[in-house]
Residue frames as qw, qx, qy, qz and C-alpha x, y, z in Angstrom:
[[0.777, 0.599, -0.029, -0.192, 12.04, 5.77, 15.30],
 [0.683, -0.390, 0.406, 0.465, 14.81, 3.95, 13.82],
 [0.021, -0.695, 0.289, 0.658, 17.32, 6.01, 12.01],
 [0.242, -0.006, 0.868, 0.434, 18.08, 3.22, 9.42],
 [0.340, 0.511, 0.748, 0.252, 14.72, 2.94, 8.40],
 [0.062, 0.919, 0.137, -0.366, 13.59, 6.75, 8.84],
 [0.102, -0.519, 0.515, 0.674, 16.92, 7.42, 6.60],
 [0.154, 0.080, 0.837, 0.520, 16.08, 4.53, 3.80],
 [0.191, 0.648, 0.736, -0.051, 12.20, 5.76, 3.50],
 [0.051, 0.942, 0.039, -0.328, 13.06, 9.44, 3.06],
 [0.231, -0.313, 0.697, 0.602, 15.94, 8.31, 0.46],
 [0.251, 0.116, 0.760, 0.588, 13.34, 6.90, -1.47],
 [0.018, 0.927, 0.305, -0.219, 10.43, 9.63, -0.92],
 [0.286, -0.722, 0.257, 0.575, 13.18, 11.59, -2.01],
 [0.151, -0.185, 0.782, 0.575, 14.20, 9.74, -5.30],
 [0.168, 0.572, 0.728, 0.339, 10.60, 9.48, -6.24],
 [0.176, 0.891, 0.396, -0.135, 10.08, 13.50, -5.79],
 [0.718, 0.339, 0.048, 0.606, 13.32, 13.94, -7.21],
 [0.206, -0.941, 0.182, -0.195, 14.64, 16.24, -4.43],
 [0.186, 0.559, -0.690, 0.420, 17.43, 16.44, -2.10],
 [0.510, -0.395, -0.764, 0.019, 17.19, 14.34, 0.72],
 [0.277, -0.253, -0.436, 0.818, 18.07, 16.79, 2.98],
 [0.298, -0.221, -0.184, -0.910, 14.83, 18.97, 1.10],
 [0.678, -0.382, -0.621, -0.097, 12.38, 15.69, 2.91],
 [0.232, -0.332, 0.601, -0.689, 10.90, 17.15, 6.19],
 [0.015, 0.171, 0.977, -0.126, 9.13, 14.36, 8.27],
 [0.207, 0.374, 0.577, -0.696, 6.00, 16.79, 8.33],
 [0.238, 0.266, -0.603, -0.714, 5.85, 17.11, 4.81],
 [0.711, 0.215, 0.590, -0.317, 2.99, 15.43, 3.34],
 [0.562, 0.178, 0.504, 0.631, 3.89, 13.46, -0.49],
 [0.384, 0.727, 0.469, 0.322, 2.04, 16.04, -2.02],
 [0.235, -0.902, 0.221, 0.288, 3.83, 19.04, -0.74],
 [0.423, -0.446, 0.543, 0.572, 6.86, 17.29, -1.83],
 [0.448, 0.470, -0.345, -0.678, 5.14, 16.72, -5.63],
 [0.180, -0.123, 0.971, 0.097, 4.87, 13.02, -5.15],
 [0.693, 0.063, -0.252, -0.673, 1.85, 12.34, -7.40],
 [0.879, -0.172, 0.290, -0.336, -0.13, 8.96, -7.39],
 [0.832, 0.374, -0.388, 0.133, 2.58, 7.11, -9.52],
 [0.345, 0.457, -0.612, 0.546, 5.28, 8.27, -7.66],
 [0.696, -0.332, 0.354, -0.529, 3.01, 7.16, -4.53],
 [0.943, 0.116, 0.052, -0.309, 2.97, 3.88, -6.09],
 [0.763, 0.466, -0.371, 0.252, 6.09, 3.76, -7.31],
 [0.236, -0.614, 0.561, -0.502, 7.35, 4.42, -3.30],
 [0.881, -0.132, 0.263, -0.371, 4.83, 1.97, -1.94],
 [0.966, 0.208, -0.139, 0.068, 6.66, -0.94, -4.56],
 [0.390, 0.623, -0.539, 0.411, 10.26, 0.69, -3.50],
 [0.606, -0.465, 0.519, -0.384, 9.38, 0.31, 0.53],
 [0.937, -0.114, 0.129, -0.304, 8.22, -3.04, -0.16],
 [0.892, 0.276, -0.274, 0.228, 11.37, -4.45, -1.91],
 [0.282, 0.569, -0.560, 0.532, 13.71, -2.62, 0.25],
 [0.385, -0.338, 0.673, -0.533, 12.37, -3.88, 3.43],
 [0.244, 0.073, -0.953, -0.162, 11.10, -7.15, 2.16],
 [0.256, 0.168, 0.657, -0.689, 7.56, -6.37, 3.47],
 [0.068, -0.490, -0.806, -0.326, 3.79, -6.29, 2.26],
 [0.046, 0.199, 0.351, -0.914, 2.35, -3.00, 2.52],
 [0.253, 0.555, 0.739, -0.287, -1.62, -2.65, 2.50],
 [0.000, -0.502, 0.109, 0.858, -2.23, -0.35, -0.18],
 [0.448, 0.630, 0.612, 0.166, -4.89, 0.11, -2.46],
 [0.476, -0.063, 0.243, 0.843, -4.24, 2.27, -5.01],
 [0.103, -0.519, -0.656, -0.538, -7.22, 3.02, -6.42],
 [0.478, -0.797, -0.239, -0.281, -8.79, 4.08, -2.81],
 [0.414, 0.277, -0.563, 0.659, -5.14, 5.33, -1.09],
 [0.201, -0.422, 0.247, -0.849, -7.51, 7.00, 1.70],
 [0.913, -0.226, 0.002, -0.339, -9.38, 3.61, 2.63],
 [0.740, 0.114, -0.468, 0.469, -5.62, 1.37, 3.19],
 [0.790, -0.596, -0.137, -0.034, -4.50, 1.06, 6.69],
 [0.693, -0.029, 0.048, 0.719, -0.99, 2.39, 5.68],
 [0.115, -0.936, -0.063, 0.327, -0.68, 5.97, 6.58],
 [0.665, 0.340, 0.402, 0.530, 0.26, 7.72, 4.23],
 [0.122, 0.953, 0.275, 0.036, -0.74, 11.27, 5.48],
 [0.022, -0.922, 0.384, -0.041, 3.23, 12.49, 5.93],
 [0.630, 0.585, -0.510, 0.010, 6.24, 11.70, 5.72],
 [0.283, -0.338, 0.720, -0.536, 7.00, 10.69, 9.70],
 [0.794, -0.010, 0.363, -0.487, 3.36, 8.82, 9.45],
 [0.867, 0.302, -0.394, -0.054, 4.68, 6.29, 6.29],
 [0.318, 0.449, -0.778, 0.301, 8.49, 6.01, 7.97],
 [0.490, -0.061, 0.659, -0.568, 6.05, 4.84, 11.73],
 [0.809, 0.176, 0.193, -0.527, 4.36, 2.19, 9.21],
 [0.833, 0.341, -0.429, -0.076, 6.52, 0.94, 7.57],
 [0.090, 0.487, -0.776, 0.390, 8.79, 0.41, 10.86],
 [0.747, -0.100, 0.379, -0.537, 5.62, -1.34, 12.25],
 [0.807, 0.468, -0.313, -0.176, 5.70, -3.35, 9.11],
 [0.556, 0.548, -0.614, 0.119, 9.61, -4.49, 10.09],
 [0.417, -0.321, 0.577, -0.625, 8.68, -5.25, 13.37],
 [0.769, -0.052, 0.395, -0.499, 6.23, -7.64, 12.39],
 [0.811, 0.387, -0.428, -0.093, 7.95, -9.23, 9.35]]
């Protein structure tokens, strides 16, 4: 994994469950941390502008989108796909 991203995705998984960063384990899953479906949503629009990507994500049906989402390791391994391909 790169650090860079793994650091900036758990900064803002962080700032939307308003923790420490250093409280964001990769195994964590949002809802452990208290990230509810806004603050899902409101990640999902932060990834996208900070890495200048396009992340599959239906909101409405988060469990049917092709962006893992089940932890916190499984988003930071999608969205690095993501920068890979942009």
């Amino acid at each position: 994994m790169s650090d860079s991203v793994k650091l900036r995705v758990i900064a803002i998984i962080a700032e939307q469950a308003m923790l420490d960063v250093a409280e964001v384990s990769e195994s964590a899953t949002l809802e452990e941390l208290g990230v509810d479906s806004l603050g899902l949503v409101e990640a999902v629009f932060a990834i996208e502008e900070e890495f200048d990507v396009q992340i599959p994500f239906n909101a409405n049906e988060p469990g049917d989108s092709d962006f893992d989402i089940s932890s916190v390791k499984s988003i930071v391994i999608a969205v690095e796909k993501l920068v890979a391909e942009a």
